[in-house]
ZANURO-509122 format. One record per residue (C-alpha): residue number from 1; residue in one letter; x, y, z. Coordinates in Angstrom, 1 decimal, padded with zeros to 4 digits, always signed. Layout:
<pts>
+-----+---+--------+--------+--------+
|   k | r |     c1 |     c2 |     c3 |
+-----+---+--------+--------+--------+
| NUM | a |      X |      Y |      Z |
...
+-----+---+--------+--------+--------+
</pts>
This chain:
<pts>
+-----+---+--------+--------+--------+
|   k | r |     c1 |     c2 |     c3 |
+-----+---+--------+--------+--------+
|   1 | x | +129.8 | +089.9 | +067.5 |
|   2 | x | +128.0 | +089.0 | +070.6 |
|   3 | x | +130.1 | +089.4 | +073.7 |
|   4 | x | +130.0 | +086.1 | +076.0 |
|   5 | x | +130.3 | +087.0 | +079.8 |
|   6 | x | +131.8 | +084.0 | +082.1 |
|   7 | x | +129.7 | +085.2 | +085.1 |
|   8 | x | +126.5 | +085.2 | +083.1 |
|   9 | x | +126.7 | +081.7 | +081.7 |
|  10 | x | +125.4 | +078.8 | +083.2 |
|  11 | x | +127.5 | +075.9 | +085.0 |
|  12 | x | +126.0 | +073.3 | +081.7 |
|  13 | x | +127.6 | +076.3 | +079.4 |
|  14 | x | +130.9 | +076.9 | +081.8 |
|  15 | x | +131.5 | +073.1 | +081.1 |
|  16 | x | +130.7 | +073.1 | +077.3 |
|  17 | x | +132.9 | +076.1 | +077.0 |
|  18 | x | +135.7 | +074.8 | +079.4 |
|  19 | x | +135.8 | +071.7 | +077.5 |
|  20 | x | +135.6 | +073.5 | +074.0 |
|  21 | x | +138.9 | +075.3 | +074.8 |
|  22 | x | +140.5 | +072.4 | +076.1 |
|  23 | x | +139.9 | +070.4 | +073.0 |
|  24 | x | +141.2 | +073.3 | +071.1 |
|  25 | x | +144.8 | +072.9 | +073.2 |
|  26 | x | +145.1 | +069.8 | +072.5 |
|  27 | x | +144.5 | +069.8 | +069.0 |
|  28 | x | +146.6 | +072.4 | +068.7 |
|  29 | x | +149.3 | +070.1 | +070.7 |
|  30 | x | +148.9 | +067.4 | +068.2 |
|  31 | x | +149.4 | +069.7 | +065.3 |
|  32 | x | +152.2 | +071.1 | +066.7 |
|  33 | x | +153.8 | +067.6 | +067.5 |
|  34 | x | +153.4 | +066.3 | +063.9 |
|  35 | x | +155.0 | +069.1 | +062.4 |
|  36 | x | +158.2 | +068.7 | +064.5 |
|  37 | x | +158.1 | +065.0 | +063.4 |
|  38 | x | +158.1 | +065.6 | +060.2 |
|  39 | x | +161.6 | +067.9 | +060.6 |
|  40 | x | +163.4 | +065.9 | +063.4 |
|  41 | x | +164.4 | +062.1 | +062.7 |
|  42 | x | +162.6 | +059.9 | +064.3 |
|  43 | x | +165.3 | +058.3 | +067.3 |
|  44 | x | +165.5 | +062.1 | +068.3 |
|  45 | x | +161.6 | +063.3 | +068.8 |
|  46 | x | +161.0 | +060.0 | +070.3 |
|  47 | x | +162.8 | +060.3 | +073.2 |
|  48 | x | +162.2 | +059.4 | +077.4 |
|  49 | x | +161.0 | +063.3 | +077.6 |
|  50 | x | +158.9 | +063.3 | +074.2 |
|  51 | x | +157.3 | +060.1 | +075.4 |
|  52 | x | +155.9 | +061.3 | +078.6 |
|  53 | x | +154.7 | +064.8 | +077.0 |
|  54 | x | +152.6 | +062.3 | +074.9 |
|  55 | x | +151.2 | +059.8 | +076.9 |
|  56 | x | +150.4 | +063.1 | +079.9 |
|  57 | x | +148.3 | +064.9 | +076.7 |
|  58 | x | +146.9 | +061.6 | +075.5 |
|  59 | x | +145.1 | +061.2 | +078.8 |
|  60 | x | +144.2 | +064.1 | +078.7 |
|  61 | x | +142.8 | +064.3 | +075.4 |
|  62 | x | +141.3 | +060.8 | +076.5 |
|  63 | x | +139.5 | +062.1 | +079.5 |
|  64 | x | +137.8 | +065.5 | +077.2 |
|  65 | x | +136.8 | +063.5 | +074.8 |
|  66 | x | +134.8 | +061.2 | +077.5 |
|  67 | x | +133.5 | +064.3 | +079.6 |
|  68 | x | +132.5 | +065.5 | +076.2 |
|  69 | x | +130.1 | +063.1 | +075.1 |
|  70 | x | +128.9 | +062.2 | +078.5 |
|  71 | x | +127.5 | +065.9 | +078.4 |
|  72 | x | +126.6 | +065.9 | +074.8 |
|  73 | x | +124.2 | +062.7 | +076.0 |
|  74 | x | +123.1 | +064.6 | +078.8 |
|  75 | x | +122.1 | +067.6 | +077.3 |
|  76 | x | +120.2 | +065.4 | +074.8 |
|  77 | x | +118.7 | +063.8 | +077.8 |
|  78 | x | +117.7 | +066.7 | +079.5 |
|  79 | x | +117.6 | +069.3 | +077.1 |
|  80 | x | +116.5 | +067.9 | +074.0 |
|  81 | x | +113.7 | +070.4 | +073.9 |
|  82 | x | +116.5 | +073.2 | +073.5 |
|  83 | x | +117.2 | +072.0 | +070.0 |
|  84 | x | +113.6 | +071.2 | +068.9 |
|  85 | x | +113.8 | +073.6 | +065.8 |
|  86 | x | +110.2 | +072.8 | +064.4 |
|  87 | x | +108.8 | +073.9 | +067.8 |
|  88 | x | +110.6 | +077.1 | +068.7 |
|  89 | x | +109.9 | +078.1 | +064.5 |
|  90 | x | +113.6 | +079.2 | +063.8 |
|  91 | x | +114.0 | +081.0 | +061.3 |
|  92 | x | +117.6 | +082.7 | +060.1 |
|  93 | x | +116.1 | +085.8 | +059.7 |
|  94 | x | +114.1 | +086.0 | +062.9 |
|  95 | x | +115.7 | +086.3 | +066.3 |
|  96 | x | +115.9 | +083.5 | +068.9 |
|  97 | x | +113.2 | +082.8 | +070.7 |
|  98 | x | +113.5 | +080.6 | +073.5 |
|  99 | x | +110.4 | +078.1 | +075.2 |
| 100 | x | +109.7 | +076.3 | +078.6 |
| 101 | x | +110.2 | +072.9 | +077.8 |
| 102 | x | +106.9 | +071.7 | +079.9 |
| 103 | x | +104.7 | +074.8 | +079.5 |
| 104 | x | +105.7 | +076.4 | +076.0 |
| 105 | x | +105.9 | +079.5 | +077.3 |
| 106 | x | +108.7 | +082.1 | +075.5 |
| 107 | x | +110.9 | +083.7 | +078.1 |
| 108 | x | +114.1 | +085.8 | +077.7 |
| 109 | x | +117.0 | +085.9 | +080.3 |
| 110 | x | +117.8 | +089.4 | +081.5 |
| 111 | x | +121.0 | +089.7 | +082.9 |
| 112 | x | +122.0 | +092.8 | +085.3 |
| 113 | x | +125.8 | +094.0 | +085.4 |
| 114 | x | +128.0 | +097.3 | +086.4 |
| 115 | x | +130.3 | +097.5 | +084.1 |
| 116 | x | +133.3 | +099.3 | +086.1 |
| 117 | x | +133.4 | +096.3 | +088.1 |
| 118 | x | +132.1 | +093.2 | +086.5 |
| 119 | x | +130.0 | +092.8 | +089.2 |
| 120 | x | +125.9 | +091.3 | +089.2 |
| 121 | x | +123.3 | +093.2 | +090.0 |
| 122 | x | +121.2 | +091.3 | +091.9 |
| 123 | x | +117.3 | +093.2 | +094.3 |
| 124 | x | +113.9 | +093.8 | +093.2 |
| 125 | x | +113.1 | +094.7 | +089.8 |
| 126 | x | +109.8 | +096.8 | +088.5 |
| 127 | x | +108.7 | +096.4 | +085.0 |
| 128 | x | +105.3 | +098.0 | +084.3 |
| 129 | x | +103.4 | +097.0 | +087.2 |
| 130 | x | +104.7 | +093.8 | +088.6 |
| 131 | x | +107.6 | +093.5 | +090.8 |
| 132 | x | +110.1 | +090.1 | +091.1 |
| 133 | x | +113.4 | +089.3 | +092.9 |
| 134 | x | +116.4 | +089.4 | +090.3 |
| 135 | x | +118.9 | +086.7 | +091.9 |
| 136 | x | +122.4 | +086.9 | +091.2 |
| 137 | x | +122.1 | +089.4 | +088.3 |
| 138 | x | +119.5 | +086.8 | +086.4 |
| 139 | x | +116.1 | +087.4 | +086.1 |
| 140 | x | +113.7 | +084.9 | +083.5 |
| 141 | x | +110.9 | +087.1 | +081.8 |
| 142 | x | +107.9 | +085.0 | +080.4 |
| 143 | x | +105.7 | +086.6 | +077.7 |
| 144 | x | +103.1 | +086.8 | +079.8 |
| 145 | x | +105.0 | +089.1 | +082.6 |
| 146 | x | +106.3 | +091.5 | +079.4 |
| 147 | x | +103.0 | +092.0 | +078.0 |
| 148 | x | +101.2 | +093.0 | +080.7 |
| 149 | x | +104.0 | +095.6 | +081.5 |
| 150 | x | +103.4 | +096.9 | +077.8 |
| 151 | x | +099.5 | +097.2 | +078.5 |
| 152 | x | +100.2 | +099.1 | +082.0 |
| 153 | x | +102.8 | +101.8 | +080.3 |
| 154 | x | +100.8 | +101.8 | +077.2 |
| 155 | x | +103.5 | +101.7 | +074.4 |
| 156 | x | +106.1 | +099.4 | +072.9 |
| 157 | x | +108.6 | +101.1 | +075.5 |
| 158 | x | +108.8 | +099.7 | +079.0 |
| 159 | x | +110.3 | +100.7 | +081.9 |
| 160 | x | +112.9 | +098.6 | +084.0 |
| 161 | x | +113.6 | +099.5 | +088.0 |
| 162 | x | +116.3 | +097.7 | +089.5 |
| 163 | x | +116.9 | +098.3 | +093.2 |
| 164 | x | +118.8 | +096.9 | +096.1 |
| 165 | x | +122.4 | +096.7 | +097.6 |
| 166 | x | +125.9 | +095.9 | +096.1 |
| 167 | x | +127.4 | +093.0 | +096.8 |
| 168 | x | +130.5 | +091.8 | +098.3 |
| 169 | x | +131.8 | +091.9 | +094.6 |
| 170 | x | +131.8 | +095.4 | +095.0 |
| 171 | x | +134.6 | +095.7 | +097.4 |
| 172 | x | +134.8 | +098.9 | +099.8 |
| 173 | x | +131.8 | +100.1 | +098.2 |
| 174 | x | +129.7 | +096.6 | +098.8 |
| 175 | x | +126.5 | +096.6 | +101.1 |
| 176 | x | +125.2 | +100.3 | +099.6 |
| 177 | x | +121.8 | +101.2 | +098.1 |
| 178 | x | +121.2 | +101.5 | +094.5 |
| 179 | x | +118.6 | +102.3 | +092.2 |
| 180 | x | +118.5 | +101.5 | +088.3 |
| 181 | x | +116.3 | +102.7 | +085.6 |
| 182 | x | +116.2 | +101.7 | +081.6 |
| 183 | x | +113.6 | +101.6 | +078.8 |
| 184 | x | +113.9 | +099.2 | +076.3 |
| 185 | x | +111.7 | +097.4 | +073.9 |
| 186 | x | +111.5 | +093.7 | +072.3 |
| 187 | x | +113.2 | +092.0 | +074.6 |
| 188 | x | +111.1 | +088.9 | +074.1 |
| 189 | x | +113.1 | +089.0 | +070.7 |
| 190 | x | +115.9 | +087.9 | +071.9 |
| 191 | x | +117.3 | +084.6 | +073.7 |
| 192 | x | +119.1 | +087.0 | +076.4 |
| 193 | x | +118.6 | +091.0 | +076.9 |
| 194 | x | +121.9 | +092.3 | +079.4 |
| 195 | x | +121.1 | +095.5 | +080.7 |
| 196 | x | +124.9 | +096.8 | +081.0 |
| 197 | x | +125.5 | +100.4 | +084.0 |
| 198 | x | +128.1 | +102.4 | +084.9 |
| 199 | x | +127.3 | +103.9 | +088.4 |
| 200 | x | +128.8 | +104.8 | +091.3 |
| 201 | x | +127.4 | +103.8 | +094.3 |
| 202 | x | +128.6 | +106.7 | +096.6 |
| 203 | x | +126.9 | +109.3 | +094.6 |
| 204 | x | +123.3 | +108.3 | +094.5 |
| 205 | x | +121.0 | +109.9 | +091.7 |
| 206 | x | +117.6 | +109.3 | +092.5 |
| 207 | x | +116.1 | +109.5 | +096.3 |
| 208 | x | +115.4 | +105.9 | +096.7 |
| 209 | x | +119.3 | +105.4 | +097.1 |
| 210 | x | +119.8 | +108.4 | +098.9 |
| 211 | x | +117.3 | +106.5 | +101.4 |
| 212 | x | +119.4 | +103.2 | +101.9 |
| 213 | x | +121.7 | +105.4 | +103.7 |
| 214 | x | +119.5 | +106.1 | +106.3 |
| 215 | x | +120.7 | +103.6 | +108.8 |
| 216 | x | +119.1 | +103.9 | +112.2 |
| 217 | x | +120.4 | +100.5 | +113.3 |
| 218 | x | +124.1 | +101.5 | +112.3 |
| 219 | x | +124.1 | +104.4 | +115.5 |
| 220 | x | +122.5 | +102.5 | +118.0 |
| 221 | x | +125.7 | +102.1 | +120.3 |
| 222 | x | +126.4 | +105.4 | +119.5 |
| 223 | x | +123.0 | +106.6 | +120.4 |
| 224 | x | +123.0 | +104.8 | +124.0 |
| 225 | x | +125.9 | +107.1 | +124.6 |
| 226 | x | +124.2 | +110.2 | +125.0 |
| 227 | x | +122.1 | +111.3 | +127.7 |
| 228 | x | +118.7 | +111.7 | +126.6 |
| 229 | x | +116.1 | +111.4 | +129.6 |
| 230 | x | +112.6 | +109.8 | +128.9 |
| 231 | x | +111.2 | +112.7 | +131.3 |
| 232 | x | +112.1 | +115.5 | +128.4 |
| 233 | x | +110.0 | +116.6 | +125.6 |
| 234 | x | +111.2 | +115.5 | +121.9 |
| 235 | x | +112.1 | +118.6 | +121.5 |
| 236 | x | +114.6 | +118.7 | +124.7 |
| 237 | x | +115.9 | +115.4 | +123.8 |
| 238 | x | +116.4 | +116.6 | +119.9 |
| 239 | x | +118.3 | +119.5 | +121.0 |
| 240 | x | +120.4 | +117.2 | +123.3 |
| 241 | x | +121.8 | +115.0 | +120.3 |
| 242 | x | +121.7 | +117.6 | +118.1 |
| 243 | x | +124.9 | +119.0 | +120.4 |
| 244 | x | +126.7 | +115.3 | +120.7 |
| 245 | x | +127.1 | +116.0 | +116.6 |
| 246 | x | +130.1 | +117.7 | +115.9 |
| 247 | x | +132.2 | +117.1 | +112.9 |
| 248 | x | +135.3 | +117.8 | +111.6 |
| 249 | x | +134.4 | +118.8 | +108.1 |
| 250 | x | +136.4 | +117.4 | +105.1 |
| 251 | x | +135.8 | +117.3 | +101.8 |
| 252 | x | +135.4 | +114.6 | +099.5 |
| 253 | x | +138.0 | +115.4 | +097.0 |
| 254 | x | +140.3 | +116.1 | +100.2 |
| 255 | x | +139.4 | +112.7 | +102.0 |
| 256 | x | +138.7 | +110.4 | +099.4 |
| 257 | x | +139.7 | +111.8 | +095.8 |
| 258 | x | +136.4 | +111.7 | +094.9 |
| 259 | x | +134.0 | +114.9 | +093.6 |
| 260 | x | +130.9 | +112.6 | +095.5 |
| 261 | x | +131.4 | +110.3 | +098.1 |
| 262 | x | +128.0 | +110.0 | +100.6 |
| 263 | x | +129.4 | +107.9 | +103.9 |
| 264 | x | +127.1 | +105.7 | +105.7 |
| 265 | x | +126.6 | +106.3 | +109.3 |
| 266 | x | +129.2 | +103.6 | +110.2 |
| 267 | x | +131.6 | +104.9 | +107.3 |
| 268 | x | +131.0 | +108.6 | +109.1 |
| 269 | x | +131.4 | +107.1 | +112.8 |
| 270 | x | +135.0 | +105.1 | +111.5 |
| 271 | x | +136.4 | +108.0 | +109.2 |
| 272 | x | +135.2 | +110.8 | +112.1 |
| 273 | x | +134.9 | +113.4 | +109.7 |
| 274 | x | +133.1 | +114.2 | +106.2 |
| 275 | x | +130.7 | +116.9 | +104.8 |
| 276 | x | +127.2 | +118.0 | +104.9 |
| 277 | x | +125.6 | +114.9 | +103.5 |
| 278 | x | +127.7 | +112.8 | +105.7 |
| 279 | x | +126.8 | +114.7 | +108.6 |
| 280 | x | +122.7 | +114.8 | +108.0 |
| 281 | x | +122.9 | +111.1 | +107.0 |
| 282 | x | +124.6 | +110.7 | +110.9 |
| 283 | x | +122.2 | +113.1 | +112.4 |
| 284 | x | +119.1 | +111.7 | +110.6 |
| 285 | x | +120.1 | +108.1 | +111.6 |
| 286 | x | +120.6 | +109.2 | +114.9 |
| 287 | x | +117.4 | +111.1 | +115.7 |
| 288 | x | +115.3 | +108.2 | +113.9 |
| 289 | x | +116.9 | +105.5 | +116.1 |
| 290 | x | +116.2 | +107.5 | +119.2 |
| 291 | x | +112.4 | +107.8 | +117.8 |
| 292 | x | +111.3 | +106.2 | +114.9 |
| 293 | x | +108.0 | +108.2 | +114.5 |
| 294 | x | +109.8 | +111.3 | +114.6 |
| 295 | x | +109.1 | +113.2 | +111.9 |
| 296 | x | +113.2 | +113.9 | +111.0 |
| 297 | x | +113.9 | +114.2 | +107.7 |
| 298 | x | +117.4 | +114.1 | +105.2 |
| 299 | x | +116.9 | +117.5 | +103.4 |
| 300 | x | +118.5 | +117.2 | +100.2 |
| 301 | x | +118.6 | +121.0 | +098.7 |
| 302 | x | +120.2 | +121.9 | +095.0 |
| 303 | x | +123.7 | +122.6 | +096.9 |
| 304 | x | +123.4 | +121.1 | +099.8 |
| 305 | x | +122.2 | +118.5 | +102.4 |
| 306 | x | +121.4 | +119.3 | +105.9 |
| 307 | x | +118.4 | +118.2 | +108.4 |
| 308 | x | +114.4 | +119.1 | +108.9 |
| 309 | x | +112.5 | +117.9 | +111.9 |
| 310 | x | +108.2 | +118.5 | +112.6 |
| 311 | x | +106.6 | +118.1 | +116.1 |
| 312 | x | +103.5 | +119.3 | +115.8 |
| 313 | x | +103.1 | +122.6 | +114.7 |
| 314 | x | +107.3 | +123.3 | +115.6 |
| 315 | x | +109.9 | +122.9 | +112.6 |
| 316 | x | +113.7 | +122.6 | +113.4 |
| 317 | x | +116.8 | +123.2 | +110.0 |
| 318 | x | +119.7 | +121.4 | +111.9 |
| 319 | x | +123.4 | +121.7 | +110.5 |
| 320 | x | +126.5 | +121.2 | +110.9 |
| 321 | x | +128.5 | +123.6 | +113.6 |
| 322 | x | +125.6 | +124.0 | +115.6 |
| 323 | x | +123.7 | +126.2 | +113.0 |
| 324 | x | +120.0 | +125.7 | +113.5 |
| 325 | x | +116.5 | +127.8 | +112.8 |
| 326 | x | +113.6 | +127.5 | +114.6 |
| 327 | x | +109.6 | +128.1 | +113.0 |
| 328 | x | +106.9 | +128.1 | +115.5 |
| 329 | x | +103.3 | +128.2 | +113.2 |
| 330 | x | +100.6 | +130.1 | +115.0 |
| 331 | x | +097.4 | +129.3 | +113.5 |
| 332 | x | +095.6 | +132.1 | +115.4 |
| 333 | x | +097.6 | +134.0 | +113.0 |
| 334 | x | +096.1 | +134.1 | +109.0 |
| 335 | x | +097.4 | +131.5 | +106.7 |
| 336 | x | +099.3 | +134.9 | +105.0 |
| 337 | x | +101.2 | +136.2 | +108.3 |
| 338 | x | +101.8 | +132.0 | +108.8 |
| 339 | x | +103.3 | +131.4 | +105.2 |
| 340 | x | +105.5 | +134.8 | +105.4 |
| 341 | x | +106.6 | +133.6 | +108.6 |
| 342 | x | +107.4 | +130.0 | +107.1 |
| 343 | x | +109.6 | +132.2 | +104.1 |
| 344 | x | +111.2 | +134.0 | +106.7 |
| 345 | x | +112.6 | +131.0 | +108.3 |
| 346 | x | +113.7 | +129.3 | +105.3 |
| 347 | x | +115.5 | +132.2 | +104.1 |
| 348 | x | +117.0 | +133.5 | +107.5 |
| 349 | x | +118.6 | +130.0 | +107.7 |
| 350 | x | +120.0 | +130.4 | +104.4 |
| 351 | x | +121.5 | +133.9 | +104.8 |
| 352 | x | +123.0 | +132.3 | +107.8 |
| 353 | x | +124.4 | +129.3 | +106.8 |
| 354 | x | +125.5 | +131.5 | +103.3 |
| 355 | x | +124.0 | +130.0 | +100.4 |
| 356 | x | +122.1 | +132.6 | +097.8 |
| 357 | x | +118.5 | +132.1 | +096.9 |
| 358 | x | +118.7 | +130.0 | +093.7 |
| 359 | x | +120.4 | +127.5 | +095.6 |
| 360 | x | +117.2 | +128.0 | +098.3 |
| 361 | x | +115.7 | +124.6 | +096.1 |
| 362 | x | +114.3 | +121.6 | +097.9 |
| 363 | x | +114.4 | +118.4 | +095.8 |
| 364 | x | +113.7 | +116.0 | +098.6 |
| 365 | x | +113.1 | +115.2 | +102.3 |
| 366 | x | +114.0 | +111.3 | +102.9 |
| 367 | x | +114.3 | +109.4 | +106.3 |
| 368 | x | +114.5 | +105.1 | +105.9 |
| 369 | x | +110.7 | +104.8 | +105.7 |
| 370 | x | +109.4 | +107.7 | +103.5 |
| 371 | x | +110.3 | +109.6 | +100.7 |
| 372 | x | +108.5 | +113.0 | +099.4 |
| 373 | x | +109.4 | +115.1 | +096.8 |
| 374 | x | +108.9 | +118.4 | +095.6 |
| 375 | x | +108.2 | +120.0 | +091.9 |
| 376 | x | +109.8 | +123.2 | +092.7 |
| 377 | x | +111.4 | +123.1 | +095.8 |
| 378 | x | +110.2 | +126.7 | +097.0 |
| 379 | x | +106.9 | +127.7 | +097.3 |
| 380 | x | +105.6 | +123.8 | +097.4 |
| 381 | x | +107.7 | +123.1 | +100.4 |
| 382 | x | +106.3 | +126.1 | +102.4 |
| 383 | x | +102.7 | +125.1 | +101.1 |
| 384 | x | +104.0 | +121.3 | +103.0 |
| 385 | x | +105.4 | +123.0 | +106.1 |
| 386 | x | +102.0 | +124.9 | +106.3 |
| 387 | x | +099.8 | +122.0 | +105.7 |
| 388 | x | +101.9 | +119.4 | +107.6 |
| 389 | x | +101.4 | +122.2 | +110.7 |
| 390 | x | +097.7 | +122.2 | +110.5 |
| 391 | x | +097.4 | +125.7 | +108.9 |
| 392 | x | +094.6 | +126.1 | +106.4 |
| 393 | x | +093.4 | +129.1 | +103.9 |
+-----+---+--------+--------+--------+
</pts>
């Protein structure tokens, strides 16, 4: 049996369904009151009490019985084309197809919830290659729209992207990025498709969530609290915040029962303590709002998360405790002695900080306006820290 959803159905429906129930009651009422009648004499059930139960419920029956067919005569008004059978071609053994009234068009609804918290999904949604806004967890998709996404992807399967940030619904974990993928087929089969999700919002899968906790405009009073002087090279004033970001470390499970719990930079600033992803998301925020074409990146490794910053031909690993490694490219060294070099500094950092080399993995390197990604996280980072310093074969 198809599962009805309050939050999903329109105001027309909410009334219909309201009224529906109520109807329902006071049938039930009735039934109830005859059946007493019938085994309590008649001086006794009629009584002051009795009287006034009766005459409440009678207006009330009154009143949904009005309501109901001034909607039934609206909906025939308005919505007659709903019910136009021969046009829409309904069929009991086909699915329901549903048509603009004025252009004929078919259309499906698609309907975006979480399931842990009832809650709409609501951002920009990617199918194929067109993009549209989904608007309180409701999106209309016309024929048109869904067939042009099955040309670009070039099978009956298509792809579904919803992005954006939680709403107030969500509670303590409202206003935070999220990113949403599902294949599905036939939609236009049905007269509503709900894509249903589990997620939690504080442990972002893919990078493009990672990203909306990049917050430069979250630090910005923290920021014109440290001395930086406009008479000092990047590289001075990098160092100089770089120092103004202690942390007390705590763990997730320790501070928030949870195995993954990714703070934004106000989160981090409130709570004053966290871990490594907590404390790159801070730093990252930090260094982009003191330059936003600095080329700082979040550096999000198999095990961990920490910070990479370029200037020129000069790469910085930042972490927590103060722990940082310096590559300087020479490029009138060969592109060899420059990409042993390049090893060497990944790996001394490593040894330092104490992770082994299969954890040595680079999956991403994200600030708020860019995102790039690596296949294997090793060698094709080193051929980026080479290229991205000007070195060539």
């Amino acid at each position: 049996m198809k599962k009805i959803y309050w939050k999903k159905l329109t105001i027309f429906k909410k009334i219909i369904f309201s009224l529906g129930w109520l109807s329902v009651l006071n049938l039930g009422f009735w039934v109830i009151m005859i059946i007493y009648n019938n085994y309590t004499q008649e001086e006794k059930f009629w009584n002051p009490k009795s009287k006034r139960v009766v005459f409440i419920f009678g207006w009330i029956n009154f009143i949904t019985i009005a309501l109901s067919i001034f909607i039934l005569l609206l909906s025939l008004f308005f919505f007659v084309g709903d019910f136009n059978l021969e046009e829409n071609n309904l069929d009991n053994s086909e699915p329901f197809v549903q048509k603009n009234l004025y252009s004929g068009e078919v259309f499906t609804d698609l309907y975006f919830y979480d399931l842990k918290t009832n809650c709409s999904l609501s951002g920009t949604l990617e199918i194929g290659n067109f993009t549209a806004e989904v608007i309180d967890g409701k999106y209309k998709l016309f024929e048109k729209e869904y067939q042009d996404a099955k040309v670009a992807s070039g099978s009956e399967d298509v792809s579904l992207v919803l992005y954006g940030t939680t709403s107030f619904c969500f509670g303590k974990n409202s206003n935070l990025p999220f990113y949403l993928y599902w294949i599905s087929e036939n939609i236009l089969e049905y007269d509503d498709y709900t894509f249903e999700v589990e997620f939690n919002p504080r442990s972002p899968y893919y990078p493009k969530a990672m990203q909306g906790f990049i917050r430069p405009n979250e630090v910005q009073e923290r920021l014109s609290k440290i001395s930086t002087n406009e008479n000092n090279t990047d590289l001075e004033n990098i160092e100089i915040i770089f120092g103004k970001t202690y942390m007390n470390y705590a763990s997730d499970k320790g501070l928030f029962k949870e195995q993954d719990y990714w703070q934004t930079p106000s989160d981090f600033i409130s709570n004053k303590q966290g871990d490594c992803e907590d404390w790159a998301i801070y730093t990252t925020s930090l260094l982009r709002a003191y330059n936003s074409s600095l080329n700082c990146y979040l550096a999000v490794w198999s095990t961990h998360v920490n910070v990479i910053c370029q200037i020129d031909k000069h790469f910085i690993i930042l972490d927590q405790d103060k722990i940082r490694s310096n590559l300087v490219l020479d490029e009138d060294l060969i592109f060899q002695d420059n990409q042993v070099n390049a090893r060497s500094w990944r790996n001394n950092y490593f040894e330092k900080y104490g992770l082994s080399p299969d954890e040595r993995i680079l999956f991403y390197l994200i600030n708020e306006e860019e995102i790039i990604e690596f296949e294997n996280g090793q060698e094709d980072f080193i051929a980026w820290v080479l290229e991205r310093g000007g070195i060539k074969k």
